[in-house]
C-alpha positions as CSV (number, residue, x, y, z in Angstrom):
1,X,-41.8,22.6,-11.8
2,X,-43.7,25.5,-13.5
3,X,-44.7,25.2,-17.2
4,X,-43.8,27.2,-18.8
5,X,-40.2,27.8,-16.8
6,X,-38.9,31.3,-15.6
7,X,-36.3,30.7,-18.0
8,X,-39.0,30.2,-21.1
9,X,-40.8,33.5,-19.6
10,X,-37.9,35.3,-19.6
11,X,-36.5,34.6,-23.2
12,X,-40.4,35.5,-24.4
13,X,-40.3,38.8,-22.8
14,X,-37.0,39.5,-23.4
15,X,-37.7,38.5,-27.6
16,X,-37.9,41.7,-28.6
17,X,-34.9,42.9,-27.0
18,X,-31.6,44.0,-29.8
19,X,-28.1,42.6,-28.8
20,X,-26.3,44.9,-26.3
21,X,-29.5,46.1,-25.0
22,X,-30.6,46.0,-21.2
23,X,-33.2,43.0,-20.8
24,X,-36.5,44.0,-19.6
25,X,-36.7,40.9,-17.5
26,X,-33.3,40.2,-16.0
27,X,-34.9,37.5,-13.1
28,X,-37.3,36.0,-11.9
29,X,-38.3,38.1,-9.2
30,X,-39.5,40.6,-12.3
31,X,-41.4,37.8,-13.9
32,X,-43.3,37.1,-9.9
33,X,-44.7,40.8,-10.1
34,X,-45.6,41.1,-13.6
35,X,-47.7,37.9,-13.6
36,X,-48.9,38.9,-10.0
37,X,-50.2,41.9,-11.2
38,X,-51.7,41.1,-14.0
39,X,-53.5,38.2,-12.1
40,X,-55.2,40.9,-9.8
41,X,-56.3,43.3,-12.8
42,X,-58.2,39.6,-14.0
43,X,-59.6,39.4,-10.4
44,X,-61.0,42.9,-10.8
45,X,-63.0,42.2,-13.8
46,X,-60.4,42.7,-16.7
47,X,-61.1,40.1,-20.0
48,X,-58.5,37.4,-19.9
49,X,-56.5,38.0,-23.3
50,X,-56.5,33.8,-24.3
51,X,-59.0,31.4,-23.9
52,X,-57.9,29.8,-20.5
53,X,-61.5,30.2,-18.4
54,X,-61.0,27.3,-16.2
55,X,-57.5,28.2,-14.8
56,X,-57.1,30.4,-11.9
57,X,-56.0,34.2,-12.5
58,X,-52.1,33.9,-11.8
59,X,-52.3,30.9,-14.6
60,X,-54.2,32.8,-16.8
61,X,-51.8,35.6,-16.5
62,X,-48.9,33.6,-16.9
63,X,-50.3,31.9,-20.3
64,X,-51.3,35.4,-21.2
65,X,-47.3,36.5,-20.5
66,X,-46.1,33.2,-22.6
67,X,-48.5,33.6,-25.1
68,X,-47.2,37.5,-25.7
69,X,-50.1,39.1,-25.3
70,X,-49.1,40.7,-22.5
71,X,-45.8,43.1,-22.4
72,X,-43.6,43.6,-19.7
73,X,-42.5,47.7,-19.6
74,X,-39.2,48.7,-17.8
75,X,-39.6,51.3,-15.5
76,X,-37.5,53.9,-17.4
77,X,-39.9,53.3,-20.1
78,X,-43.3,53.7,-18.2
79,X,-43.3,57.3,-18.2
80,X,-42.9,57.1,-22.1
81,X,-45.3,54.8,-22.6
82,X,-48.1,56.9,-20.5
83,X,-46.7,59.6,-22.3
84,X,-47.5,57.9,-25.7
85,X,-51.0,56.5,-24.6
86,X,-51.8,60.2,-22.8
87,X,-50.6,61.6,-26.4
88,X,-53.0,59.1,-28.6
89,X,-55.8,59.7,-26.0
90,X,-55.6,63.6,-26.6
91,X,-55.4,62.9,-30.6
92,X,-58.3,60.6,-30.7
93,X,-60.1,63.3,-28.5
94,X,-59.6,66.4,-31.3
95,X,-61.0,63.8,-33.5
96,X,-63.9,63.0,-32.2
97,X,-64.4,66.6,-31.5
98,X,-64.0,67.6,-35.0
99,X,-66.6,64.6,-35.6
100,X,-69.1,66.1,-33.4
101,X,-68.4,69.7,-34.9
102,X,-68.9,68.8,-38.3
103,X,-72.2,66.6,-37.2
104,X,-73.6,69.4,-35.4
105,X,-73.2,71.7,-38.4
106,X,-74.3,69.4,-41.2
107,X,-77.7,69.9,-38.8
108,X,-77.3,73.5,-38.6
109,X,-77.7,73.4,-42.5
110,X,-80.3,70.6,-42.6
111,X,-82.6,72.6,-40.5
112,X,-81.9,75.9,-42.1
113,X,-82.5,74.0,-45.8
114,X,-85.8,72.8,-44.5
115,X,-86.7,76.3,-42.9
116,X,-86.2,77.7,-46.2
117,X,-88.4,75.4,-48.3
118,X,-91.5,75.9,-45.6
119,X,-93.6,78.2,-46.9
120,X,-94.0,80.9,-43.7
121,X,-97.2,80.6,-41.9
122,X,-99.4,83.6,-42.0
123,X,-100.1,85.2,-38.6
124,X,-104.1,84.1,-37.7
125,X,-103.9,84.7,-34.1
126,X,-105.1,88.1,-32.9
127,X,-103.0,89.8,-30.2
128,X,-105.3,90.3,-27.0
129,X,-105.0,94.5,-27.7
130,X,-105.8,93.8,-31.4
131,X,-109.1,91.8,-30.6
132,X,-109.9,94.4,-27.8
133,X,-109.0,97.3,-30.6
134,X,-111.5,95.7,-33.0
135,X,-113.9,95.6,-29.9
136,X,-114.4,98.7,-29.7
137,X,-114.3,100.1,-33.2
138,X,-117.5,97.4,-33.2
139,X,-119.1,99.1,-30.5
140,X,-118.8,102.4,-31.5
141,X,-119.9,101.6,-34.9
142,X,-123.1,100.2,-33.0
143,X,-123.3,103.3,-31.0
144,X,-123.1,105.2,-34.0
145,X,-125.9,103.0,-36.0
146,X,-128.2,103.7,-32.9
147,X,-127.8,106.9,-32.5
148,X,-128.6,107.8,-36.7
């Protein structure tokens, strides 16, 4: 016998489920593929969700499942859920976005403050026609001393 039962799995998923409602988990064939997958997301590197290292994946996943840390979705409400995850993605997205903008322009006015309080550097450097121009006004100056 399994421990815990289908029947134990079954009322845990099925908890949170209102009176009248359609159960999430109605047998145990639903119970099977839930813990099945979830034993192959372990086995592809996911972090167990309870403390159960020495077990193998499928008993990890069904501790996980008794535990309630894992939820079993129906399929009528998978496409809301992706829906809701897509939707909290996009939000957290803008966010960080607006982060980034406001970071990037708290620099903008950093570097402009500091621009301002350096006192501009005087031009030292000579052009190359500037230097040649005083060249020659030097040698015709000479030409002019020898000639007198």
């Amino acid at each position: 016998m399994l421990h815990p039962s289908y029947s134990d799995l079954m009322k845990v998923v099925n908890a949170d489920v209102e009176p009248g409602e359609t159960k999430v988990v109605n047998s145990r064939y639903s119970i099977v593929m839930a813990t099945a997958k979830r034993a192959r997301q372990i086995v592809d590197g996911d972090e167990p969700l309870v403390d159960d290292y020495e077990n193998k994946p499928l008993s990890i996943a069904v501790e996980e499942l008794n535990q309630g840390k894992i939820k079993i979705i129906a399929d009528d409400e998978l496409e809301d859920f992706e829906n809701d995850i897509k939707a909290q993605a996009a939000v957290k997205a803008a966010e960080i976005m607006e982060q980034r903008a406001e970071a990037m322009k708290l620099e903008a006015e950093a570097a402009a403050e500091a621009e301002a309080e350096e006192p501009v550097p005087k031009k030292t450097r000579k052009t190359k026609a500037a230097a040649e121009a005083e060249e020659a006004e030097a040698a015709e100056e000479k030409a002019e001393d020898a000639e007198e």
